[in-house]
C-alpha positions as CSV (number, residue, x, y, z in Angstrom):
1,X,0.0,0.0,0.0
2,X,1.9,3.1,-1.2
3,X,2.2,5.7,1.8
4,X,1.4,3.2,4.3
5,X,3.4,2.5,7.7
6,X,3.0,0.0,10.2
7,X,3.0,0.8,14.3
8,X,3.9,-2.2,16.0
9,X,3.6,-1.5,19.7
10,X,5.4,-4.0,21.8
11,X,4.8,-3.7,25.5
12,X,3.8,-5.9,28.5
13,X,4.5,-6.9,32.2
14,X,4.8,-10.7,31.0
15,X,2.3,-11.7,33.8
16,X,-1.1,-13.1,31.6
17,X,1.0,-16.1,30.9
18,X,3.5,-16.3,33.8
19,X,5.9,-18.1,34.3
20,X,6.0,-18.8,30.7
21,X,6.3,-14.7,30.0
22,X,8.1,-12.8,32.3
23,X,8.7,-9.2,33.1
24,X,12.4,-9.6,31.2
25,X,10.8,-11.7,28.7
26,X,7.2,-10.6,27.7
27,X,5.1,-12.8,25.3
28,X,5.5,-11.4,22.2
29,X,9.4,-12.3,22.1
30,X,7.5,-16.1,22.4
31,X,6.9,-18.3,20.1
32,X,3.7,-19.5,21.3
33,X,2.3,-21.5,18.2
34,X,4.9,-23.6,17.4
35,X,5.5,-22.0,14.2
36,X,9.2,-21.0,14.3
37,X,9.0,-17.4,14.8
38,X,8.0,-15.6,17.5
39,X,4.4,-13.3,17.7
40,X,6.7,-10.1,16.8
41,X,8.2,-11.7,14.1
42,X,5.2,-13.3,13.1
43,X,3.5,-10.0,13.3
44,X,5.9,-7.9,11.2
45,X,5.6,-11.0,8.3
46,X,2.0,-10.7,8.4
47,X,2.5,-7.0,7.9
48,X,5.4,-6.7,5.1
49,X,3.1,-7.6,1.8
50,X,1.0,-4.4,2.7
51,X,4.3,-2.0,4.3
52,X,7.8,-3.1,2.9
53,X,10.3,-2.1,5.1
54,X,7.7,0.4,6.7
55,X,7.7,-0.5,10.1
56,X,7.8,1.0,13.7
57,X,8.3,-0.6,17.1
58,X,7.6,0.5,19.9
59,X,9.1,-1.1,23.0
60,X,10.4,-0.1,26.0
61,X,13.9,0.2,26.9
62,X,14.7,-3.0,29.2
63,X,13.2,-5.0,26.0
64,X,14.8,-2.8,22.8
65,X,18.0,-4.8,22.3
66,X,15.8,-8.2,22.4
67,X,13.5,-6.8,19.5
68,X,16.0,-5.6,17.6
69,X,17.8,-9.2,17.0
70,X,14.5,-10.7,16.5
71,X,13.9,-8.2,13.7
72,X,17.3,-7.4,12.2
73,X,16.1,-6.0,8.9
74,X,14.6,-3.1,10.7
75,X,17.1,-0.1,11.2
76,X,18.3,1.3,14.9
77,X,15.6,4.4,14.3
78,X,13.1,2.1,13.6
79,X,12.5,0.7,16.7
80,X,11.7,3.6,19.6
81,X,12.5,2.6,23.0
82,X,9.9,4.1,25.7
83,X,12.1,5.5,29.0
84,X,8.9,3.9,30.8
85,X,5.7,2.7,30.1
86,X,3.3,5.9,29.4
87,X,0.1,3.3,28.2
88,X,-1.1,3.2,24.3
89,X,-1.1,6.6,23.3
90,X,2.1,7.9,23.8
91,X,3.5,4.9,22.4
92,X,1.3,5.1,19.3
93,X,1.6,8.5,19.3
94,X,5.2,9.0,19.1
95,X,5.3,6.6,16.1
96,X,2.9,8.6,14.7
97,X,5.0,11.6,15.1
98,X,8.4,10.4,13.6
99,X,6.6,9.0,10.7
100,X,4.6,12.4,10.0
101,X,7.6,13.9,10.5
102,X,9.2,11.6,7.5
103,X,6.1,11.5,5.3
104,X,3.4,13.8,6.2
105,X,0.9,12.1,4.3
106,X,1.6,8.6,5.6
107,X,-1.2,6.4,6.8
108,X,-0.1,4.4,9.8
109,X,-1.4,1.3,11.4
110,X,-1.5,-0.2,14.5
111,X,-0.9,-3.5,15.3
112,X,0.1,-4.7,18.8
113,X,3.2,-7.3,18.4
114,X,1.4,-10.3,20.5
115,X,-1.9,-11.0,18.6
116,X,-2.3,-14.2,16.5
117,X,-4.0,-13.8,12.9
118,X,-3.9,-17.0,10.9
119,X,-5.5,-15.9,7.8
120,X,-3.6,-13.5,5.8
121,X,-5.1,-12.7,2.9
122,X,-8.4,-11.7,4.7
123,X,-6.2,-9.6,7.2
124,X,-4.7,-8.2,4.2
125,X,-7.8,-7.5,2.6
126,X,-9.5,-5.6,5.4
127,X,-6.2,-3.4,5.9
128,X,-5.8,-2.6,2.4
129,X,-9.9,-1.5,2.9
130,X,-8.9,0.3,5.7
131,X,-6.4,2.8,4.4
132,X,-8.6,3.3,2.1
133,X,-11.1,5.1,4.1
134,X,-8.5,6.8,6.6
135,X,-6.8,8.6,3.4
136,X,-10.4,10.3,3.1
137,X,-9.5,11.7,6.6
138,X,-11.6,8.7,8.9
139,X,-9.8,7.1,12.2
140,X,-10.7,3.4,11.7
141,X,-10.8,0.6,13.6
142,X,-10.5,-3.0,12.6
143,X,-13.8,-4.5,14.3
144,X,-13.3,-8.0,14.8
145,X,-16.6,-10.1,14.5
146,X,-17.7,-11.8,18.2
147,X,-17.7,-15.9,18.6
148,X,-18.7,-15.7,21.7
149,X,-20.3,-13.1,24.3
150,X,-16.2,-12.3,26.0
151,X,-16.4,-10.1,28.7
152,X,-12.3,-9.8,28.7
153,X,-13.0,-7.5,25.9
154,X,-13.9,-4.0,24.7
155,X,-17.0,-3.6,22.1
156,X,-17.2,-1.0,19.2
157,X,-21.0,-0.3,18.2
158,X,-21.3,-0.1,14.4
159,X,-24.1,1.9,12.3
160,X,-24.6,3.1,8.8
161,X,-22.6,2.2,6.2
162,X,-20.0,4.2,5.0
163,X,-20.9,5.4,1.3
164,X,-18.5,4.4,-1.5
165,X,-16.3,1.4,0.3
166,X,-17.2,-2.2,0.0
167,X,-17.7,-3.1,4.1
168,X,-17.3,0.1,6.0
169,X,-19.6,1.6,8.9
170,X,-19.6,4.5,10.6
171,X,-18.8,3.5,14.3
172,X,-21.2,4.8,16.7
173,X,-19.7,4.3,20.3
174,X,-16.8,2.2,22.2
175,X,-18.3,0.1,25.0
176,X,-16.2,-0.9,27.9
177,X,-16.1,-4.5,28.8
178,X,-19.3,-5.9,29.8
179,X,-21.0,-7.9,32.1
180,X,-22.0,-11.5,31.1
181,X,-25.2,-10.7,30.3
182,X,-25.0,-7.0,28.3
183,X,-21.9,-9.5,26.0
184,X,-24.8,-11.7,25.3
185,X,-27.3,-8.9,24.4
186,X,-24.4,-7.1,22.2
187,X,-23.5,-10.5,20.4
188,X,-26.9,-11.0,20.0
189,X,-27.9,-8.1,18.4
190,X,-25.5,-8.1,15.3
191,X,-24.4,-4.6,16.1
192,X,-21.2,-4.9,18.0
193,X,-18.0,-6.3,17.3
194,X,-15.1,-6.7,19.5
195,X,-12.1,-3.9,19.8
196,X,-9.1,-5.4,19.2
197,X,-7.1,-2.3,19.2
198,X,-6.4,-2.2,15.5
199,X,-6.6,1.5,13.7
200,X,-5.5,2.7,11.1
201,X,-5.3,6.6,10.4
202,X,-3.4,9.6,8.6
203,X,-0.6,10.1,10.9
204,X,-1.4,13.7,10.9
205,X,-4.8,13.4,11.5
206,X,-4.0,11.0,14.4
207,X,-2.3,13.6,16.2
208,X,-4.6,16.5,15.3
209,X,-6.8,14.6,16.4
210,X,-4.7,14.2,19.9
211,X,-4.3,17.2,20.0
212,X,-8.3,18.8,20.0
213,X,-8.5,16.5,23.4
214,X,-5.3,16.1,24.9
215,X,-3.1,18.9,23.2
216,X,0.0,18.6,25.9
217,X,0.5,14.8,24.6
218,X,-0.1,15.6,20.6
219,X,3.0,18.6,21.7
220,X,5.3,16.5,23.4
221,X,5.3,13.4,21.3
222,X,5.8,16.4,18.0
223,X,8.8,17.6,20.3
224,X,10.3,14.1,20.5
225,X,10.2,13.5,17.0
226,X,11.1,17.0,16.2
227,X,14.3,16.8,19.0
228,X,14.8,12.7,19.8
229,X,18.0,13.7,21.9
230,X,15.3,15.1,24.1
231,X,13.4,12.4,24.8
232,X,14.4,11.5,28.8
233,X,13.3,14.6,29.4
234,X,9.8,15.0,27.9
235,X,8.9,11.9,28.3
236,X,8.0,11.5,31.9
237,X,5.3,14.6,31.1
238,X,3.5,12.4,29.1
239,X,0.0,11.7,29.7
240,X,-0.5,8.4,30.9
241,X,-3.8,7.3,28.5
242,X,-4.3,4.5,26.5
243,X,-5.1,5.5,22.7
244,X,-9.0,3.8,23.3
245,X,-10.0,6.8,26.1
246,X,-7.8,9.5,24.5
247,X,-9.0,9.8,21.0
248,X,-10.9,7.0,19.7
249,X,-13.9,6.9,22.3
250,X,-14.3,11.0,21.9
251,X,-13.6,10.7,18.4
252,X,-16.3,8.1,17.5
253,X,-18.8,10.6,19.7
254,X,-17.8,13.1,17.4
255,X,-19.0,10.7,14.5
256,X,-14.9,10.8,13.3
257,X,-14.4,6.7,13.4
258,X,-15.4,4.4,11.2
259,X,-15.0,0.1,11.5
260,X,-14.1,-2.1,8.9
261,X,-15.5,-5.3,9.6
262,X,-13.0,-8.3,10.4
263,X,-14.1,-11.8,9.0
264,X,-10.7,-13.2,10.1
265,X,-9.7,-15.3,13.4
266,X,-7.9,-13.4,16.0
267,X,-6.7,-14.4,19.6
268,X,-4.7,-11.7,21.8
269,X,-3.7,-15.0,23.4
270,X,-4.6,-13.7,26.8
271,X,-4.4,-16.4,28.9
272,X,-3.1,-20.4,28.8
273,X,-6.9,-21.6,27.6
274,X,-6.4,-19.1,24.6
275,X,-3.2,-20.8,24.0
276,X,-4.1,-24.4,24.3
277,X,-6.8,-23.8,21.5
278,X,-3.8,-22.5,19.6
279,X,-1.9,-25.7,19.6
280,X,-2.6,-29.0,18.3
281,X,-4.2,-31.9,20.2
282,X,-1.1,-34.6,20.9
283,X,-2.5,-38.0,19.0
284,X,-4.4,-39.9,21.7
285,X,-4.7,-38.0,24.2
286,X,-8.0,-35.9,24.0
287,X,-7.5,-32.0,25.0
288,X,-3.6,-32.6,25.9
289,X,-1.7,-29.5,24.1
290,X,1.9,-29.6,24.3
291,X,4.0,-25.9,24.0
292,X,7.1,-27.8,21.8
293,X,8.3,-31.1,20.9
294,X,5.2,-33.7,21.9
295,X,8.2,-35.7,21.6
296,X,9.8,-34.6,25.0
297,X,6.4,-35.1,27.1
298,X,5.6,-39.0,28.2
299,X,1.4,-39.2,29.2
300,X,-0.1,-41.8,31.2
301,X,-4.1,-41.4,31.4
302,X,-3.9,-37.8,30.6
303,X,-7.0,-36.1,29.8
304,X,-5.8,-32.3,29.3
């Protein structure tokens, strides 16, 4: 997609799956599918077809050197190491910034580094959908469709559809997670999908965007990109706001945000039943998943 950067933000306390992520060694430096690479790396390969080299991390600083040997391709300015963790927006928003500043009419996306997406070419297809309607000046979220009333989840309300683009709505609110029985009632209704934390957006409308609700932030992440030698010391002003409450809940009110609908699986492999489901069943033994060589593991009447 000509014009088109990726965001890849790569944070994490490594507690959702401890022991197996850890602080020091969070899960998307894991390879949790048995696949070979880890969720980074499988995240920037998913994401090369519709970028090329255009790609941002961002990670903080106890976890730079580890991303940058899992992705060596990527150059040192590529990868933007946070001081400590400011939440979603100024992470986002930074990237946002140094690309702008690089190619003012960029489209970025973003795309956290430990979600699992096994079919492609329908990820590809709602992206490519997706930069279409954020060049027309729209913040859009990727709306994945519900299997299941979750209430570990945030929901995005979709309306009318967006004239002139094949799946496109016009997003009318964000919903918080919900209660067991308001998930059931959402999923039920046809109206919501879940938030999986996927926009895509003009950089620069991104941060004026930013910058009509939380103008301090949109500044200092501008300054960073503007001055990166001054980054120690701006940084620990940042508001600490995650990119859902600082523009994309206020911005869908405003009638700004639009979903694309996602007919793909996705998993933000959030806990150790998200992962089972993830891996084969070993042969013979029903519901027994093995993380690595079945080989290594001897079962006696197992049954998960």
């Amino acid at each position: 997609i000509p014009g088109f950067w990726a965001v890849v933000p790569a944070g994490g306390a490594g507690t959702r799956l401890w022991p197996l992520s850890r602080a020091a060694h969070p899960k998307f430096l894991l390879d949790l599918t048995g696949s070979g690479r880890t969720l980074l790396q499988a995240t920037v390969d998913r994401l090369e077809p519709l970028t090329g080299d255009r790609v941002v991390v961002v990670t903080g600083a106890a976890h730079a050197d580890a991303v940058r040997a899992q992705l060596p391709g990527l150059r040192a300015d590529q990868v933007l190491a946070e001081p400590s963790p400011r939440d979603s927006m100024a992470a986002i928003g930074l990237a946002a910034a140094v690309v702008e500043r690089e190619d003012p009419d960029a489209v970025i996306g973003s795309f956290a580094a430990d979600h699992v997406i096994p079919d492609v070419a329908a990820f590809e297809a709602v992206i490519r959908e997706a930069a279409e309607v954020a060049r027309a000046g729209h913040l859009v979220t990727i709306g994945i469709e519900p299997t299941s009333p979750a209430t570990g989840f945030g929901y995005i309300r979709a309306g009318e559809p967006l004239p002139g683009y094949a799946t496109a709505l016009r997003a009318v609110e964000f919903v918080e997670k919900p209660d067991a029985v308001r998930a059931a009632e959402y999923v039920a209704s046809g109206e919501f999908r879940w938030n999986a934390g996927m926009f895509v957006v003009r950089a620069a409308t991104l941060l004026d965007l930013l910058a009509r609700w939380h103008p301090e932030l949109a500044a200092g992440v501008r300054a960073i990109a503007a001055s990166p030698e001054r980054l120690d010391e701006l940084w620990p002003g940042l508001t600490r706001i995650a990119i859902d409450h600082a523009v994309a809940e206020p911005a869908a009110d405003a009638g700004h945000v639009v979903v694309v609908p996602a007919p793909f699986t996705w998993d933000d492999v959030g806990d150790f039943a998200s992962l089972a489901a993830l891996l084969p069943s070993v042969d013979g033994d029903a519901g027994l998943r093995v993380l690595g060589a079945a080989d290594d593991v001897t079962t006696i009447d197992v049954s998960g």
